[in-house]
C-alpha positions in Angstrom: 9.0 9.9 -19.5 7.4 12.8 -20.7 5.6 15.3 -18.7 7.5 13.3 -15.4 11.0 14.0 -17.3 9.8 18.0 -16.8 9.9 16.6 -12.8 13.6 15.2 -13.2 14.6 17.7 -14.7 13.3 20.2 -13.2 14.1 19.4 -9.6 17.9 18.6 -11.0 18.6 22.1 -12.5 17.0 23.9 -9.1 19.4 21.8 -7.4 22.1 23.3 -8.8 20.9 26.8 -7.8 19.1 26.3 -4.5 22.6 24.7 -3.0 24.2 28.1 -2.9 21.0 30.0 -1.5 21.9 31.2 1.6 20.7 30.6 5.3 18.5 34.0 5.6 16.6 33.4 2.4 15.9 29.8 3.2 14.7 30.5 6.6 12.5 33.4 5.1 10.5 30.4 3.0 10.2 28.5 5.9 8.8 31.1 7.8 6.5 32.0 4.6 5.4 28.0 4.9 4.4 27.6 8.3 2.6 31.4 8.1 0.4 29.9 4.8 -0.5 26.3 6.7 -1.6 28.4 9.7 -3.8 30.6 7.4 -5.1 27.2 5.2 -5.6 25.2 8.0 -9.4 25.1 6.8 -8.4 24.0 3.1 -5.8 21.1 5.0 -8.8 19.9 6.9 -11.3 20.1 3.7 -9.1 18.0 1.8 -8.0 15.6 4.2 -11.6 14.6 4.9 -11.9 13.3 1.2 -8.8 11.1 2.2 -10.3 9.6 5.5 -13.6 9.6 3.5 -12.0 7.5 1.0 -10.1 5.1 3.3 -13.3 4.5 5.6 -15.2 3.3 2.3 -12.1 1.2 1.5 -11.9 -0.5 5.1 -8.5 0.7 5.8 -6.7 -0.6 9.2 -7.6 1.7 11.8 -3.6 2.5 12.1 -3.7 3.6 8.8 -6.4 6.0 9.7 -4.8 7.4 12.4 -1.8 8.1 10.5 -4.0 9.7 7.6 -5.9 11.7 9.6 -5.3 15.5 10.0 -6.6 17.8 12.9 -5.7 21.2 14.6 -3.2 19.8 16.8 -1.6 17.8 14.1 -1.4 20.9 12.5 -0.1 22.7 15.2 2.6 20.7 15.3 3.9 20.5 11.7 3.8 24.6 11.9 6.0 23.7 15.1 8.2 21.4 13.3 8.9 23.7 10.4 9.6 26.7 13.5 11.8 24.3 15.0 13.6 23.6 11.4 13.9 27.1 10.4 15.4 27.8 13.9 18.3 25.4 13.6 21.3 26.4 12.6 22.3 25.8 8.4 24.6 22.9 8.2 25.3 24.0 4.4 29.3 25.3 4.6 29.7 24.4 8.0 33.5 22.8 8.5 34.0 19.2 9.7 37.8 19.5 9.9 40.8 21.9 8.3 44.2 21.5 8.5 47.1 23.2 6.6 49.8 20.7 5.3 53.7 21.1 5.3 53.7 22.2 1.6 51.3 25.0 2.5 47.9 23.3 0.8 45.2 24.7 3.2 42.7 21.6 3.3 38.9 21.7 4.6 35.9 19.2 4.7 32.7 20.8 4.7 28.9 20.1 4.1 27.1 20.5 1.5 23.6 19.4 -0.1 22.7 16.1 -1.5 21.0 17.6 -4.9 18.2 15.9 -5.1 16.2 13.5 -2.6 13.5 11.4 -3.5 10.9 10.6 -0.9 8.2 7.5 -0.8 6.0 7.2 1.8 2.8 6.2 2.8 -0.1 7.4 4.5 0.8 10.2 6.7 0.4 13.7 5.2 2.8 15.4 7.6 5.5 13.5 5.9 5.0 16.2 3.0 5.4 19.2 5.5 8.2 17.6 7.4 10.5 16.5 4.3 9.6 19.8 2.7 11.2 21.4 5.5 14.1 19.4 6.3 14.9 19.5 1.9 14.6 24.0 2.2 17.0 24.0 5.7 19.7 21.7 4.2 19.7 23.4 0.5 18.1 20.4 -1.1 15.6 19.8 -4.0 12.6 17.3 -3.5 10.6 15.1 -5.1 7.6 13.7 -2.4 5.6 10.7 -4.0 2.9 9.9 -1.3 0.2 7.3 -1.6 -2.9 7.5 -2.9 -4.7 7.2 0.4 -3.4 11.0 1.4 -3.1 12.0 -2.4 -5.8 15.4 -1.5 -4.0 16.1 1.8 -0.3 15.8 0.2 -1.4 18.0 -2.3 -3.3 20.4 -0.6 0.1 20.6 1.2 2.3 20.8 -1.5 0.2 23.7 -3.0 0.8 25.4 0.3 4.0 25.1 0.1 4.7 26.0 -3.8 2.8 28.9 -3.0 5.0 30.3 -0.9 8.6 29.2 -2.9 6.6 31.4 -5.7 6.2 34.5 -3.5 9.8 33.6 -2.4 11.4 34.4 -6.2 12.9 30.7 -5.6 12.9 28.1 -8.4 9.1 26.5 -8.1 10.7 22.9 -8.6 12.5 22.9 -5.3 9.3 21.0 -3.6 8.1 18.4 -5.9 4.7 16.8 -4.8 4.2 14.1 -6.9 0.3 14.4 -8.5 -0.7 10.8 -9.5 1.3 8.4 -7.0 1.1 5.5 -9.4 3.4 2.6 -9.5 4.7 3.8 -12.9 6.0 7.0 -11.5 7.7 5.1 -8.8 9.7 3.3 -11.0 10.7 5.7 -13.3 11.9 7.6 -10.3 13.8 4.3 -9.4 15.8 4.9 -12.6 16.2 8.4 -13.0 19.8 8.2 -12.4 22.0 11.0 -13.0 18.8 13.4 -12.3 17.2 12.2 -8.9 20.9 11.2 -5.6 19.0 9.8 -3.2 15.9 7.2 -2.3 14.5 7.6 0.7 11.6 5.2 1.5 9.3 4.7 4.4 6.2 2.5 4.7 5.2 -1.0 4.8 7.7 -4.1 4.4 6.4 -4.8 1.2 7.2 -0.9 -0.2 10.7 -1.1 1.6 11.7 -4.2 -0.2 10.3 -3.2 -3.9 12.2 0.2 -3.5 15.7 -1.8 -2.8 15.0 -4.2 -4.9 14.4 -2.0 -7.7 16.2 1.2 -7.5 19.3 2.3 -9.2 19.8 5.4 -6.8 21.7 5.1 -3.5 19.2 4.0 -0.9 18.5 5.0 2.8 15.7 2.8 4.5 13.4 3.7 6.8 12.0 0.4 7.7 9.8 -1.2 10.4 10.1 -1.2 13.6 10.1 -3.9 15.9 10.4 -2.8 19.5 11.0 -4.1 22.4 11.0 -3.5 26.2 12.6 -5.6 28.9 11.6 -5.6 32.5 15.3 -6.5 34.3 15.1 -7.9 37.2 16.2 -4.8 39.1 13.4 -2.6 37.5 11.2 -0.5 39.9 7.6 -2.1 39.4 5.6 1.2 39.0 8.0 2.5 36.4 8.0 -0.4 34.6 4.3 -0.6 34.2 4.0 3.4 32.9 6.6 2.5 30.4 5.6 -0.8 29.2 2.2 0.6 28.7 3.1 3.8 26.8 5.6 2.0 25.0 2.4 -0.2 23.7 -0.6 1.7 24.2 -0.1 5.5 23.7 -0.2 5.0 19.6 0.4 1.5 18.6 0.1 2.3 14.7 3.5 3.9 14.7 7.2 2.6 14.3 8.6 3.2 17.7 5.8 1.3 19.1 6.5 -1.7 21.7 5.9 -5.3 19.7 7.0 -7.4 21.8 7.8 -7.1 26.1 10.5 -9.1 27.6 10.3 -9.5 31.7 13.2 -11.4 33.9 11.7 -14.5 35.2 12.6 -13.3 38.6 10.4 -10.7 38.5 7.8 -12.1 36.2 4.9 -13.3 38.6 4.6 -9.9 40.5 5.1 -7.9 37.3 3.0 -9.7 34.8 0.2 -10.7 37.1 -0.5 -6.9 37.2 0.8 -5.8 34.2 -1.6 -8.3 31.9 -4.6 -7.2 33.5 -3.6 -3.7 32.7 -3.3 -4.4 29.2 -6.7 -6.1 29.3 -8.3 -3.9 30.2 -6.6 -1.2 27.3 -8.0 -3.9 25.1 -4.7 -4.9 24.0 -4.7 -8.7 22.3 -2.0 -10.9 24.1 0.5 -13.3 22.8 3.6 -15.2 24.3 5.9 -17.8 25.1 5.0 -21.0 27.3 6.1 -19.2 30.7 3.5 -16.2 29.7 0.8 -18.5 28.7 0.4 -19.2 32.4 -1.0 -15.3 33.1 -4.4 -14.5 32.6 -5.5 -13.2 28.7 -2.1 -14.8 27.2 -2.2 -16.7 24.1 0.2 -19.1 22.3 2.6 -16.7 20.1 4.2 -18.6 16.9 7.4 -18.5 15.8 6.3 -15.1 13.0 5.0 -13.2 16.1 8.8 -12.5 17.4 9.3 -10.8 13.9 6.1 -9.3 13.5 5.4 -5.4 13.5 1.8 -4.9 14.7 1.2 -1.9 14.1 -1.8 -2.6 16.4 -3.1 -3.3 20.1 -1.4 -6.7 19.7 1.7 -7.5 21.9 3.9 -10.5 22.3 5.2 -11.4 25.5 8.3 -13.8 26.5 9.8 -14.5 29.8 13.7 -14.7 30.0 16.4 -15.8 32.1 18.8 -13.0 32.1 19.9 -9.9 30.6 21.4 -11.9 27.8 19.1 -13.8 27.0 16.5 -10.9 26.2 19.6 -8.9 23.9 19.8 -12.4 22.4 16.4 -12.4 21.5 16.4 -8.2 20.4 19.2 -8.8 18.3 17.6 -11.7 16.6 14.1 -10.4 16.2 14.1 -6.7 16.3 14.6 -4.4 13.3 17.3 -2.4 14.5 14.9 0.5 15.4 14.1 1.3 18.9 15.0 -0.5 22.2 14.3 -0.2 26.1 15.5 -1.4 29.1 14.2 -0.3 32.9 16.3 -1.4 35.3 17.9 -0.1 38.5 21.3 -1.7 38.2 24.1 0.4 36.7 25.8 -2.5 35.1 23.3 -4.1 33.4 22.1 -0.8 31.6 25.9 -0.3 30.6 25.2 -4.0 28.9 22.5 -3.2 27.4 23.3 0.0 26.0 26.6 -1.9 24.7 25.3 -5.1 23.2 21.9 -4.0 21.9 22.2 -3.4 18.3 19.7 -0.5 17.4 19.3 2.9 16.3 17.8 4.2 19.4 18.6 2.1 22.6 17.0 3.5 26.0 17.4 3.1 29.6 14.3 3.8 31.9 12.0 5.0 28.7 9.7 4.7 26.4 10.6 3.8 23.0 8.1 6.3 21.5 10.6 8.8 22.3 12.5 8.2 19.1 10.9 11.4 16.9 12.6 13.7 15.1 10.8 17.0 17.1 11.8 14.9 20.4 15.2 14.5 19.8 15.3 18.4 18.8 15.0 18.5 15.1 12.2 20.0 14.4 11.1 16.6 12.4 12.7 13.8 10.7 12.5 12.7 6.7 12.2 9.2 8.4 14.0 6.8 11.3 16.8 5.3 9.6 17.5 1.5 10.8 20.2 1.2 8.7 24.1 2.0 9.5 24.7 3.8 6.2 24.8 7.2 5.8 23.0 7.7 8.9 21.1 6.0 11.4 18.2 6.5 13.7 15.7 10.0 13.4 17.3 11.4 10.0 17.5 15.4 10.3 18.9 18.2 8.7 22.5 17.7 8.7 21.9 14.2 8.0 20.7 15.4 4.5 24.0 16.6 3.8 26.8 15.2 2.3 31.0 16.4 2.6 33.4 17.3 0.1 36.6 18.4 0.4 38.2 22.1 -0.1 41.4 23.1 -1.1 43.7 26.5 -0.9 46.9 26.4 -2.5 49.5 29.3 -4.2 50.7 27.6 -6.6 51.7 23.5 -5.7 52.3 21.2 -7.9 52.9 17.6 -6.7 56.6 16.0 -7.3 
């Protein structure tokens, strides 16, 4: 492996000795962090207009430029998110559950770091900043493989952020930003077993299923997301409309996006009639069943639109008979990501809330709530759609693991 062995085992030896620094010291390097990315913001800035330089002249989607792109707010916010991180309390010793036995054996569970995470992603620079973060708070090491359409940003970044584990007297390999994100790096990160615990990707479909596909190490996915909202018949109209719209329109490159809208036929005429035009005029590209083909703007949808993840001004839109009917079609098509519901009746959001099988379910919102800083992490490593070890936005704690503590005075089992 050569110089990418020096990586493996770098990162696994600072694992061993960043999981017993304590809470004060890691909080001091994540104040340190977000102090130097305030101070470099002109260096961030320089360096991610090669990368949008480079995907304009390579006629990337204009959701991928939007995710690439860096400014002073975006900024502002990852110093925020690494604030909110530091802020948090250490979930690193904290005890799940104690309990002394009959024969005196004092027995407690309690968390502890992973070791050593490896991170895929794609596009969005922040990604560096937030994993960093999440990694320092929860006492784990890092390796951060971006792709090649951020590689100045991410390491811009990572420099920033090496910088200030240097001035910190910590082990340098604790954030590992991966220098040439080719594919034969990804695969011998796939295999370094025994060095590198866990795989987190998140990107594309095609990324998500090499990674499983090919990976030795324990894997948690951060797949697409296929969102939906349904309109129950007992929505308010004007509440409806902000949230179907948002849920679509506010940034329809990212994973808690709306893809497709289900309205209750009952409601549909009033609702749609209004709601279309709307959408029209946001320039959003219409698709749906027969019953929606009757609105204005509404084009066939094929049987690969249900499943499809836009990650665009594109929406597909089905008219249903009841409340059933649209979970029927959610648990079918979604990705077990983000769901919505706006309705008025108490019962049916119970159902929904029930039935829906999803890492985020809402009642009377938008789905583009499910973020890490909204939920009050600070950030998130990713949004989980899987059940195991964690579901949904995947925070500090979530980065830890449990093992089990024992106090005796001398027992010996008969």
């Amino acid at each position: 492996m050569g110089c990418d062995m020096d990586i493996f085992l770098g990162a696994k030896n600072a694992s061993r000795e960043f999981s017993s620094v304590g809470s004060n010291k890691k909080d001091e390097l994540l104040m340190k962090i977000s102090e130097l990315i305030d101070k470099q913001r002109k260096f961030i800035l320089t360096e991610n207009a090669k990368d949008i330089d480079y995907a304009v002249k390579n006629s990337l989607k204009e959701s991928l430029l939007d995710r690439l792109l860096l400014n002073e707010k975006r900024i502002d916010s990852m110093i925020n998110g690494v604030m909110e991180i530091q802020k948090q309390d250490d979930p690193v010793g904290s005890i799940e559950m104690g309990t002394t036995r009959p024969n005196g054996l004092i027995i407690e569970k309690i968390r502890v770091p992973l070791g050593v995470v490896g991170i895929i992603y794609e596009s969005r620079p922040n990604v560096t900043v937030d994993a960093a973060a999440l990694c320092i708070k929860s006492g784990n090491v890092c390796i951060l493989r971006g792709g090649k359409e951020a590689v100045h940003s991410n390491l811009a970044l990572g420099k920033i952020i090496k910088d200030a584990i240097i001035s910190a007297n910590l082990n340098e390999y604790i954030v590992n930003v991966v220098e040439d994100p080719n594919r034969e790096f990804l695969n011998k990160m796939l295999k370094a077993k025994g060095f590198v615990d866990l795989i987190i990707p998140r990107g594309g479909e095609s990324l998500i299923s090499y990674v499983t596909e090919h990976s030795l190490i324990p894997v948690i996915k951060h797949d697409k997301g296929v969102c939906h909202v349904y309109i129950d018949n007992f929505a308010l109209k004007d509440m409806a409309i902000n949230i179907a719209l948002n849920a679509k329109v506010s940034r329809p490159g990212v994973c808690n996006a709306m893809e497709t809208l289900l309205v209750h036929h009952a409601v549909a005429n009033e609702f749609l009639t209004e709601m279309v035009e709307i959408y029209h005029n946001n320039s959003v590209e219409l698709v749906g069943c027969k019953r929606a083909q009757k609105f204005n703007h509404v084009k066939p949808a094929t049987e690969d639109d249900w499943y499809t993840e836009y990650l665009s001004l594109k929406l597909s839109i089905k008219v249903v008979d009841s409340l059933y009917e649209a979970i029927d079609h959610i648990n079918k098509y979604g990705s077990g990501h983000s769901e919505a519901i706006v309705t008025e009746n108490y019962s049916n959001a119970m159902e929904f809330l029930k039935r829906v099988d999803a890492a985020a379910v809402y009642v009377n919102a938008s789905t583009r709530f499910t973020d890490g800083g909204e939920f009050g992490l600070g950030a998130e490593v990713g949004i989980s759609t899987q059940k195991l070890h964690c579901r949904g936005p995947m925070g500090v704690k979530d980065l830890t693991t449990t093992k089990y503590i024992i106090f005796g005075n001398g027992q010996v089992r008969v």
